[in-house]
C-alpha positions as CSV (number, residue, x, y, z in Angstrom):
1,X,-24.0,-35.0,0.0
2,X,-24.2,-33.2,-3.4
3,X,-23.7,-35.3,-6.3
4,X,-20.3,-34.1,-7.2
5,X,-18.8,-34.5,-3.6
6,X,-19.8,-38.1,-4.5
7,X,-17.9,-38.3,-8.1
8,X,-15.1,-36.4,-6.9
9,X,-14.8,-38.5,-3.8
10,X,-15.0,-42.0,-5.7
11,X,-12.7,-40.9,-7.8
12,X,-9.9,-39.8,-6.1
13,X,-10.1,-43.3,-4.8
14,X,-9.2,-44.5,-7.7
15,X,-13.1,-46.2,-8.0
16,X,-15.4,-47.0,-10.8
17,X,-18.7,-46.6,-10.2
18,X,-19.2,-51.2,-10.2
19,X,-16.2,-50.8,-7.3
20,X,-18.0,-48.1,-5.2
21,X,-21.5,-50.1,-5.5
22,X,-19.5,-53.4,-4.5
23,X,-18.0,-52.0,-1.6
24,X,-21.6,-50.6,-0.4
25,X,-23.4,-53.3,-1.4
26,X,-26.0,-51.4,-3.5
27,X,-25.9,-51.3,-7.1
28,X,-24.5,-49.6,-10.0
29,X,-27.6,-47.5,-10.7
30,X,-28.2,-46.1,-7.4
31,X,-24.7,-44.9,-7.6
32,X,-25.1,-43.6,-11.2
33,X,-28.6,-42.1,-9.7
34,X,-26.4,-40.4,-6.5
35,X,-24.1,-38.9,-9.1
36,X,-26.4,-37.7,-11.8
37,X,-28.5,-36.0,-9.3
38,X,-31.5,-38.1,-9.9
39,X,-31.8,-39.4,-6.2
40,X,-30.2,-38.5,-3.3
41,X,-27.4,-40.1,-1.2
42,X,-27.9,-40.6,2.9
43,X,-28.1,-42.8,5.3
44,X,-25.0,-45.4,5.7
45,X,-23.9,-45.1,2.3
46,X,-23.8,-41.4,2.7
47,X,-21.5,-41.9,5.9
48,X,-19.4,-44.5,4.1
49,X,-18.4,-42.1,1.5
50,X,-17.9,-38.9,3.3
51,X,-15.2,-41.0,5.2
52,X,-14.1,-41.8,2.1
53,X,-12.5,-38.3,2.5
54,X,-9.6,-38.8,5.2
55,X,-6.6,-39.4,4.4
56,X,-5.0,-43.0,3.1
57,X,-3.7,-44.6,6.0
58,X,-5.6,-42.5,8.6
59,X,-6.1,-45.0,11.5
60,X,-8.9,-46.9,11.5
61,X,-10.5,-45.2,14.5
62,X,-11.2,-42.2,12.1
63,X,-13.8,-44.8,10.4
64,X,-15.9,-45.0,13.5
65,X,-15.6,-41.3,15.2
66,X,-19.3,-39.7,14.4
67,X,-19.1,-36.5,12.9
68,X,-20.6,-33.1,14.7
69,X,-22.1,-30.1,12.7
């Protein structure tokens, strides 16, 4: 995830940066670090954001469905 996917995605959300980090449970300056470049995103928080991408309201079941390349 490039680091303005992760900018762009937070906010069209409607996110600051303190939000995102309190809804993934990391902190400000790794998502600072994700968005600047300086380290790079994956893992759960990675997943947690791309979802961040469907549509308000999508059902829930879109939350769990595991994406395919």
């Amino acid at each position: 995830m490039n680091p303005t996917d992760i900018r762009q995605i937070r906010k069209s959300r409607g996110l600051t940066q303190k939000q995102l980090a309190e809804a993934l449970g990391c902190s400000i300056r790794s998502i600072q670090n994700w968005e600047q470049g300086e380290r790079p995103c994956g893992g759960i928080a990675a997943a947690a954001i791309n979802r961040m991408k469907l549509p308000v309201g999508a059902p829930t079941a879109y939350w769990f469905i595991d994406e395919v390349d």
